[in-house]
N, C-alpha and C positions, 0 to 999 in steps of 0.2 A: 260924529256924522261924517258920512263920506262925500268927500267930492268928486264929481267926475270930468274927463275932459277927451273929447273928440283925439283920435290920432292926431290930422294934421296941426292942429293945436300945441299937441304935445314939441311936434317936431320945428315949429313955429320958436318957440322958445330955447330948444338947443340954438335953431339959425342964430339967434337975437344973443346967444350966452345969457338968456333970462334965469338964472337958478335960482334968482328970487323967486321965483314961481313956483316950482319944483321943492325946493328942498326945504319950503317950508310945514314940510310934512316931517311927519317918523316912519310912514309907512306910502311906498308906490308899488298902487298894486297894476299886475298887467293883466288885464282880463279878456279871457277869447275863450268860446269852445273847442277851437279848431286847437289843441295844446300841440299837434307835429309839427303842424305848416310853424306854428309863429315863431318855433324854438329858433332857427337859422336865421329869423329876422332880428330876433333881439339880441344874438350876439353880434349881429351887424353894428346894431343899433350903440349895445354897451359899448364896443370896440371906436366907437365913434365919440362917444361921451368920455371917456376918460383922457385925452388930451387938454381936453376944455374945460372937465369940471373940478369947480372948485376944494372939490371933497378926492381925498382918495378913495377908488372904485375899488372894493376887493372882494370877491367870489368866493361864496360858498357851497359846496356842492352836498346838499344831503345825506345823498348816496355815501358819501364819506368820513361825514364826523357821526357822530353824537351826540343828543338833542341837549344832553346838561353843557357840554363846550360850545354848541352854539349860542344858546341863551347868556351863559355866563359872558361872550365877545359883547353879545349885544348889548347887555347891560353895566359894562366894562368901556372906562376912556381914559384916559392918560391927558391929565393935566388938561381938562374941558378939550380937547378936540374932537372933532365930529370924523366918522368916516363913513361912506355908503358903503352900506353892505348888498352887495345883490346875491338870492338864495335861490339856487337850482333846486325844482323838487321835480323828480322821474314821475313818471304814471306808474312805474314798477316799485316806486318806495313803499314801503311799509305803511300800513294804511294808519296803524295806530302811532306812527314814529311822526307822519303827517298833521294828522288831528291836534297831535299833542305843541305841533310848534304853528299849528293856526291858531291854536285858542292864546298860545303865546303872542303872538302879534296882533293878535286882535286887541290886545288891552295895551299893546306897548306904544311908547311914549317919547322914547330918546333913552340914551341920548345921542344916539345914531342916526343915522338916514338908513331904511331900508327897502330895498326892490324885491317882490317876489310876483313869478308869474304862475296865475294859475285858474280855472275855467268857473270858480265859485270864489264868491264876492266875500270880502271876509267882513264883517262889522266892526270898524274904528273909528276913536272922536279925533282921531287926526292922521286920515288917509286922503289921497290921490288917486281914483282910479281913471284909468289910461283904456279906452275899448278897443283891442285889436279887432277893426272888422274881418269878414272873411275875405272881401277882397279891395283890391286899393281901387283907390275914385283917383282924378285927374285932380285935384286937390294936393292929396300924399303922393303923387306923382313928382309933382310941381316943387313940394316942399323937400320930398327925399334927394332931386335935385342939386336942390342950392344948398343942400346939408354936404351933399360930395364935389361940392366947390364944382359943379358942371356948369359949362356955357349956358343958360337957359333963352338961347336964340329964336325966334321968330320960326327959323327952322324946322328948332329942337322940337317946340310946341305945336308947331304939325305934324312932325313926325310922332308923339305921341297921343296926339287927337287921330292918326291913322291904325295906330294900337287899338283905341278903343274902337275903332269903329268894324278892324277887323275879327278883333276876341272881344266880347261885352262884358267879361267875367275874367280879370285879370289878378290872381291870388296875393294877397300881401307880399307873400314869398317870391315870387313871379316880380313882380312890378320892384323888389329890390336887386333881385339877377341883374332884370335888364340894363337897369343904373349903374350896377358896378361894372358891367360888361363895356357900358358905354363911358365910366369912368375910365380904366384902363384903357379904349382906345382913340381917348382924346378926339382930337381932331377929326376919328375917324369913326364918329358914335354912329353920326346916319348910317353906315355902313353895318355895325351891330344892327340897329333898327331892322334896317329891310333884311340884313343875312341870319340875324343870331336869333331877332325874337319866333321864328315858327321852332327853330329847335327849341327855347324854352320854354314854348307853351304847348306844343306840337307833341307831347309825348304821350304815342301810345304804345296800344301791349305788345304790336309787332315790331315797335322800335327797341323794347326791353328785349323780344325775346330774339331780335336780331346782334345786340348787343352780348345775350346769352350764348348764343352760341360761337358767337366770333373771340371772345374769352376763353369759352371753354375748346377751343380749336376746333371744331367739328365740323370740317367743310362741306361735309354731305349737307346737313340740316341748313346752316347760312347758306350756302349758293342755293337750294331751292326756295328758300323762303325771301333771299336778295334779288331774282327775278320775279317776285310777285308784285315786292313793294319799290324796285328802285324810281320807277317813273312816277310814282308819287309825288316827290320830290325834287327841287331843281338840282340839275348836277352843282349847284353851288351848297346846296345844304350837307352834302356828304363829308366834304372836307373838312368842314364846321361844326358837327355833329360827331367824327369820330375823334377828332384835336378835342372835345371837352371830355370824351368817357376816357379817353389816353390819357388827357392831364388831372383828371380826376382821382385814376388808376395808380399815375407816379405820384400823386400829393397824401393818397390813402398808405400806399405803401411805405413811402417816407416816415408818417408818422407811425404806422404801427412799428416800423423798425427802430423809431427811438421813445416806443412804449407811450406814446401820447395818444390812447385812444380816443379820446374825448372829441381830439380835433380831426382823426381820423374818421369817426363816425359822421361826423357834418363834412367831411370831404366824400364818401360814400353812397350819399344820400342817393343818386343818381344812376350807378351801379350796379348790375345784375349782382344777388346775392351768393351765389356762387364765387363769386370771385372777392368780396369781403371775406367770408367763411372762409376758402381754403386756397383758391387759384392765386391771390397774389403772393403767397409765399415759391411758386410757381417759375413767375415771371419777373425774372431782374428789372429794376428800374433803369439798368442801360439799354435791354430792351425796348422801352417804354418811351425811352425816351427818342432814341432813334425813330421809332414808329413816330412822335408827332415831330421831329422834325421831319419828316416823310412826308405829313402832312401838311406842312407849312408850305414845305414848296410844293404840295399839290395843288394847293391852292390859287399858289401867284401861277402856278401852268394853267391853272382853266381859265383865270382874268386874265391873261393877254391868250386866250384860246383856245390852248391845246385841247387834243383828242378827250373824251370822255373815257376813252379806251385806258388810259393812264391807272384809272381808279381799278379796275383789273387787274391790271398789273400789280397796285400794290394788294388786292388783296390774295392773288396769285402769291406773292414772294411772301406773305404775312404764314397760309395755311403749308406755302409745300419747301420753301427753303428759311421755313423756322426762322424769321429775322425777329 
Protein backbone atom coordinates (compact mmCIF):
# COMPACT_ATOMS: atom_id res chain seq x y z
CA UNK A 1 0.00 0.00 0.00
CA UNK A 2 1.19 3.31 -0.75
CA UNK A 3 1.62 6.12 1.43
CA UNK A 4 1.48 9.57 0.51
CA UNK A 5 2.80 12.84 1.95
CA UNK A 6 2.29 16.64 1.15
CA UNK A 7 5.62 18.50 -0.29
CA UNK A 8 6.02 20.64 2.65
CA UNK A 9 5.82 17.72 4.82
CA UNK A 10 8.26 16.17 3.00
CA UNK A 11 10.72 19.12 3.36
CA UNK A 12 9.65 19.40 7.08
CA UNK A 13 11.64 16.36 7.84
CA UNK A 14 14.84 16.89 5.77
CA UNK A 15 14.75 20.49 8.20
CA UNK A 16 14.28 18.08 11.43
CA UNK A 17 17.06 15.21 9.83
CA UNK A 18 13.77 13.00 10.31
CA UNK A 19 15.06 9.99 8.04
CA UNK A 20 13.14 7.89 10.23
CA UNK A 21 10.42 9.06 8.31
CA UNK A 22 11.76 8.77 4.90
CA UNK A 23 13.77 5.78 4.74
CA UNK A 24 11.49 3.65 6.04
CA UNK A 25 10.53 2.77 2.87
CA UNK A 26 12.31 0.81 -0.25
CA UNK A 27 10.78 2.87 -2.61
CA UNK A 28 10.22 7.22 -2.78
CA UNK A 29 8.31 7.86 -5.27
CA UNK A 30 8.10 11.72 -6.71
CA UNK A 31 4.99 12.28 -8.29
CA UNK A 32 4.06 15.40 -10.62
CA UNK A 33 2.54 15.79 -14.20
CA UNK A 34 4.56 18.69 -14.77
CA UNK A 35 7.93 15.93 -15.43
CA UNK A 36 10.22 19.44 -16.96
CA UNK A 37 9.51 21.95 -14.39
CA UNK A 38 10.24 19.47 -11.40
CA UNK A 39 13.47 17.93 -12.92
CA UNK A 40 15.69 21.22 -11.62
CA UNK A 41 13.89 21.03 -8.39
CA UNK A 42 14.76 17.78 -7.50
CA UNK A 43 18.25 18.00 -8.19
CA UNK A 44 18.06 20.91 -5.98
CA UNK A 45 16.54 19.09 -3.55
CA UNK A 46 19.01 15.69 -3.98
CA UNK A 47 22.01 17.99 -3.78
CA UNK A 48 20.71 19.08 -0.46
CA UNK A 49 19.94 15.72 1.07
CA UNK A 50 23.22 14.17 0.56
CA UNK A 51 25.31 15.99 3.25
CA UNK A 52 22.77 15.13 5.83
CA UNK A 53 21.49 11.70 4.98
CA UNK A 54 22.26 9.10 6.56
CA UNK A 55 22.42 6.67 3.46
CA UNK A 56 24.78 7.23 0.74
CA UNK A 57 22.85 9.04 -2.29
CA UNK A 58 24.11 7.66 -5.53
CA UNK A 59 22.54 8.38 -9.20
CA UNK A 60 21.44 6.37 -11.68
CA UNK A 61 20.64 7.56 -14.77
CA UNK A 62 18.71 5.30 -17.17
CA UNK A 63 19.61 6.64 -20.08
CA UNK A 64 22.94 4.99 -19.37
CA UNK A 65 22.97 1.55 -17.89
CA UNK A 66 20.97 -1.36 -18.53
CA UNK A 67 18.06 -2.64 -16.92
CA UNK A 68 19.79 -6.27 -15.82
CA UNK A 69 22.85 -3.94 -14.06
CA UNK A 70 20.43 -1.91 -12.64
CA UNK A 71 18.30 -4.38 -10.91
CA UNK A 72 21.21 -6.70 -10.15
CA UNK A 73 22.81 -2.92 -7.86
CA UNK A 74 19.44 -2.86 -6.41
CA UNK A 75 19.20 -6.11 -5.22
CA UNK A 76 22.99 -6.33 -4.28
CA UNK A 77 24.48 -5.03 -0.65
CA UNK A 78 27.61 -5.57 0.81
CA UNK A 79 27.77 -6.82 4.29
CA UNK A 80 23.79 -5.45 5.17
CA UNK A 81 24.46 -1.84 4.29
CA UNK A 82 21.70 0.13 2.76
CA UNK A 83 22.30 2.79 0.12
CA UNK A 84 19.71 5.23 -1.65
CA UNK A 85 19.60 4.94 -5.03
CA UNK A 86 17.86 7.77 -6.93
CA UNK A 87 16.91 6.62 -10.67
CA UNK A 88 16.68 9.32 -13.49
CA UNK A 89 14.12 8.20 -16.22
CA UNK A 90 13.96 10.64 -19.47
CA UNK A 91 10.51 11.01 -21.18
CA UNK A 92 12.88 9.98 -24.22
CA UNK A 93 13.74 6.46 -22.54
CA UNK A 94 12.71 3.56 -24.15
CA UNK A 95 9.26 2.97 -23.47
CA UNK A 96 9.65 -0.71 -23.03
CA UNK A 97 13.27 -0.26 -21.16
CA UNK A 98 10.66 1.94 -18.62
CA UNK A 99 7.95 -0.51 -18.13
CA UNK A 100 10.25 -3.19 -17.56
CA UNK A 101 12.13 -1.44 -14.31
CA UNK A 102 8.46 -0.05 -13.02
CA UNK A 103 7.09 -3.29 -12.85
CA UNK A 104 10.62 -3.99 -11.02
CA UNK A 105 10.11 -1.51 -8.30
CA UNK A 106 6.79 -1.98 -7.95
CA UNK A 107 7.33 -5.37 -6.11
CA UNK A 108 10.71 -4.28 -4.74
CA UNK A 109 11.55 -4.44 -1.21
CA UNK A 110 15.24 -3.72 -0.03
CA UNK A 111 17.40 -4.01 0.35
CA UNK A 112 17.99 -0.42 -0.67
CA UNK A 113 16.44 2.76 -0.47
CA UNK A 114 15.10 4.00 -3.67
CA UNK A 115 13.98 7.56 -5.33
CA UNK A 116 12.42 7.67 -8.76
CA UNK A 117 10.60 10.38 -10.22
CA UNK A 118 7.87 10.15 -12.40
CA UNK A 119 4.04 11.34 -13.37
CA UNK A 120 2.35 7.74 -12.72
CA UNK A 121 1.99 6.19 -9.45
CA UNK A 122 3.54 3.06 -9.28
CA UNK A 123 1.71 0.28 -6.90
CA UNK A 124 4.03 -0.88 -3.82
CA UNK A 125 3.34 -2.40 -0.29
CA UNK A 126 6.25 -0.22 0.77
CA UNK A 127 6.25 3.16 -1.00
CA UNK A 128 6.30 6.93 -0.02
CA UNK A 129 4.80 9.06 -2.33
CA UNK A 130 5.99 12.68 -2.25
CA UNK A 131 3.14 15.05 -4.62
CA UNK A 132 5.12 17.75 -6.45
CA UNK A 133 2.39 20.41 -6.81
CA UNK A 134 2.48 22.51 -9.88
CA UNK A 135 3.01 25.35 -7.96
CA UNK A 136 4.67 26.32 -4.38
CA UNK A 137 2.14 27.74 -1.67
CA UNK A 138 3.66 29.95 1.12
CA UNK A 139 4.04 26.88 3.12
CA UNK A 140 7.08 25.16 0.69
CA UNK A 141 8.15 28.74 0.64
CA UNK A 142 8.62 28.91 4.20
CA UNK A 143 9.95 25.45 4.63
CA UNK A 144 12.42 25.67 1.39
CA UNK A 145 13.61 28.57 3.40
CA UNK A 146 15.01 27.08 6.49
CA UNK A 147 16.11 24.10 4.45
CA UNK A 148 18.96 26.76 2.90
CA UNK A 149 19.77 27.83 6.23
CA UNK A 150 18.05 31.51 5.15
CA UNK A 151 17.28 34.24 7.74
CA UNK A 152 13.40 33.66 7.96
CA UNK A 153 12.84 37.43 9.30
CA UNK A 154 9.68 39.16 9.78
CA UNK A 155 11.00 40.98 6.81
CA UNK A 156 11.63 38.05 4.76
CA UNK A 157 7.92 36.97 5.24
CA UNK A 158 6.67 40.10 3.79
CA UNK A 159 8.59 40.09 1.42
CA UNK A 160 7.25 36.97 0.22
CA UNK A 161 3.65 37.41 1.17
CA UNK A 162 4.33 40.42 -1.55
CA UNK A 163 5.44 37.50 -4.08
CA UNK A 164 2.16 36.17 -3.78
CA UNK A 165 0.26 38.89 -3.81
CA UNK A 166 2.02 40.22 -7.05
CA UNK A 167 2.22 36.48 -9.09
CA UNK A 168 -0.84 34.20 -7.71
CA UNK A 169 0.85 31.24 -9.46
CA UNK A 170 4.40 30.92 -8.49
CA UNK A 171 5.97 27.37 -10.13
CA UNK A 172 7.74 24.81 -7.86
CA UNK A 173 10.66 25.73 -9.98
CA UNK A 174 10.25 29.45 -9.59
CA UNK A 175 9.60 29.68 -5.83
CA UNK A 176 13.27 27.40 -5.66
CA UNK A 177 15.26 30.23 -8.01
CA UNK A 178 14.03 32.84 -5.97
CA UNK A 179 15.63 31.00 -2.67
CA UNK A 180 18.71 30.20 -4.05
CA UNK A 181 19.11 33.64 -5.62
CA UNK A 182 18.26 35.05 -2.09
CA UNK A 183 20.59 32.44 -0.69
CA UNK A 184 23.71 33.58 -2.40
CA UNK A 185 22.85 37.12 -1.71
CA UNK A 186 22.58 36.95 2.01
CA UNK A 187 22.19 39.90 3.66
CA UNK A 188 21.13 41.16 0.51
CA UNK A 189 17.92 38.89 -0.33
CA UNK A 190 15.34 41.82 -0.16
CA UNK A 191 17.07 43.20 -2.77
CA UNK A 192 16.69 39.81 -5.00
CA UNK A 193 13.10 40.17 -4.02
CA UNK A 194 12.09 43.45 -5.45
CA UNK A 195 15.18 43.19 -8.45
CA UNK A 196 15.57 39.54 -9.45
CA UNK A 197 11.92 38.03 -8.82
CA UNK A 198 10.13 39.93 -12.19
CA UNK A 199 13.13 38.58 -14.09
CA UNK A 200 12.32 35.00 -12.91
CA UNK A 201 8.79 35.02 -13.30
CA UNK A 202 8.63 37.75 -16.00
CA UNK A 203 9.75 35.62 -18.95
CA UNK A 204 8.22 36.27 -21.91
CA UNK A 205 8.50 35.49 -25.68
CA UNK A 206 9.92 39.00 -26.46
CA UNK A 207 12.51 38.55 -23.68
CA UNK A 208 13.63 34.99 -25.41
CA UNK A 209 13.49 36.31 -28.59
CA UNK A 210 15.49 39.53 -27.49
CA UNK A 211 17.98 37.35 -25.77
CA UNK A 212 17.97 35.46 -29.45
CA UNK A 213 19.00 37.76 -31.16
CA UNK A 214 21.62 39.56 -28.94
CA UNK A 215 23.55 35.93 -29.03
CA UNK A 216 23.16 35.42 -32.29
CA UNK A 217 24.78 39.10 -33.03
CA UNK A 218 22.25 40.58 -35.14
CA UNK A 219 21.88 44.14 -34.35
CA UNK A 220 19.35 45.10 -36.90
CA UNK A 221 16.58 42.57 -35.29
CA UNK A 222 17.66 43.49 -31.18
CA UNK A 223 17.93 47.31 -31.65
CA UNK A 224 14.39 47.24 -33.22
CA UNK A 225 12.82 44.92 -31.25
CA UNK A 226 14.90 46.62 -27.72
CA UNK A 227 13.08 49.98 -28.44
CA UNK A 228 9.75 48.44 -28.44
CA UNK A 229 10.15 46.66 -25.07
CA UNK A 230 12.81 48.51 -23.09
CA UNK A 231 10.43 50.81 -21.05
CA UNK A 232 8.66 47.90 -20.05
CA UNK A 233 10.87 47.38 -17.58
CA UNK A 234 12.87 49.27 -14.89
CA UNK A 235 16.22 50.44 -16.07
CA UNK A 236 17.29 48.16 -12.94
CA UNK A 237 15.98 45.03 -14.42
CA UNK A 238 18.39 45.04 -17.62
CA UNK A 239 21.42 44.70 -15.73
CA UNK A 240 19.87 41.78 -13.76
CA UNK A 241 18.39 40.15 -16.60
CA UNK A 242 21.37 40.09 -18.96
CA UNK A 243 24.19 39.12 -15.83
CA UNK A 244 21.80 35.78 -15.57
CA UNK A 245 21.57 34.81 -19.55
CA UNK A 246 25.80 35.73 -19.53
CA UNK A 247 26.33 33.55 -16.48
CA UNK A 248 24.22 31.04 -17.66
CA UNK A 249 26.06 31.20 -21.02
CA UNK A 250 29.69 30.83 -19.28
CA UNK A 251 28.27 27.88 -16.77
CA UNK A 252 26.69 26.10 -20.07
CA UNK A 253 29.74 26.55 -21.89
CA UNK A 254 32.08 25.52 -19.00
CA UNK A 255 30.52 22.34 -18.83
CA UNK A 256 30.08 21.38 -22.18
CA UNK A 257 33.87 21.93 -22.53
CA UNK A 258 34.56 19.42 -19.86
CA UNK A 259 31.93 17.08 -21.47
CA UNK A 260 29.38 17.18 -18.53
CA UNK A 261 26.25 17.57 -20.39
CA UNK A 262 23.91 16.70 -17.93
CA UNK A 263 24.83 19.63 -15.83
CA UNK A 264 25.17 21.84 -18.88
CA UNK A 265 21.54 21.07 -19.86
CA UNK A 266 20.02 22.42 -16.32
CA UNK A 267 22.54 25.42 -16.86
CA UNK A 268 20.76 25.99 -20.28
CA UNK A 269 17.37 25.89 -19.38
CA UNK A 270 17.02 29.65 -19.68
CA UNK A 271 18.70 30.16 -22.98
CA UNK A 272 17.82 30.87 -26.48
CA UNK A 273 18.27 27.46 -28.41
CA UNK A 274 20.56 28.75 -30.73
CA UNK A 275 23.16 29.24 -28.64
CA UNK A 276 23.03 25.63 -26.67
CA UNK A 277 23.03 24.02 -30.37
CA UNK A 278 25.83 25.93 -31.95
CA UNK A 279 26.74 29.67 -30.93
CA UNK A 280 28.46 28.76 -27.68
CA UNK A 281 31.07 27.01 -29.34
CA UNK A 282 31.26 30.57 -30.91
CA UNK A 283 31.96 32.56 -28.07
CA UNK A 284 34.86 32.29 -25.66
CA UNK A 285 34.04 32.28 -22.02
CA UNK A 286 36.72 35.12 -21.66
CA UNK A 287 34.23 36.77 -23.72
CA UNK A 288 31.44 35.97 -21.46
CA UNK A 289 32.95 36.78 -18.84
CA UNK A 290 34.02 40.17 -19.39
CA UNK A 291 30.53 40.98 -20.71
CA UNK A 292 29.20 40.19 -17.06
CA UNK A 293 31.75 41.74 -15.34
CA UNK A 294 30.47 44.82 -17.73
CA UNK A 295 27.51 44.20 -16.13
CA UNK A 296 28.24 44.13 -12.49
CA UNK A 297 29.55 47.49 -12.73
CA UNK A 298 26.62 48.39 -14.77
CA UNK A 299 24.69 47.95 -12.21
CA UNK A 300 26.47 49.61 -9.14
CA UNK A 301 26.49 52.95 -12.14
CA UNK A 302 22.70 52.99 -12.17
CA UNK A 303 22.40 52.57 -8.00
CA UNK A 304 24.21 55.56 -7.21
CA UNK A 305 22.54 57.06 -10.76
CA UNK A 306 24.30 57.09 -13.51
CA UNK A 307 22.81 57.82 -17.07
CA UNK A 308 20.45 55.10 -18.47
CA UNK A 309 22.58 56.10 -21.46
CA UNK A 310 25.43 53.57 -20.05
CA UNK A 311 23.28 50.45 -21.14
CA UNK A 312 23.86 51.73 -24.90
CA UNK A 313 26.92 51.90 -24.67
CA UNK A 314 27.35 48.47 -23.59
CA UNK A 315 25.17 47.22 -25.99
CA UNK A 316 26.96 49.52 -28.64
CA UNK A 317 30.62 48.01 -27.75
CA UNK A 318 28.73 44.23 -27.32
CA UNK A 319 27.38 44.41 -31.55
CA UNK A 320 30.06 46.86 -33.25
CA UNK A 321 33.63 46.51 -31.38
CA UNK A 322 32.91 42.57 -30.87
CA UNK A 323 33.97 42.54 -26.96
Amino acid sequence: MNNSAPLHHFLSFLKNKDFSSLFGYSLIQWISADQESKAPFLVEIIKIMRPISPFIIETIDLALHDNVSVMKKLNTSFLGSRVCYWIQVHNESDKSKKDAIFSFLSAYTGPHIVMIESSILLPSSSSLCINIPRYGSHDIFISLAHLLALPVTVQFKEAINRCFELYREISINDALYILLYCAIAGKQAMVVIDTWVPLILERTPQLFSLSYHFFSRDSRAFFSLWHTIKNKYTLHFWPSFWADQIWRAITYSVCMIQGNEEEARKCGQRLPFIFTKKLWKKESTETLCKLHHSLVNLDRAFKLGESEYLLDIFYFQFFYYKI
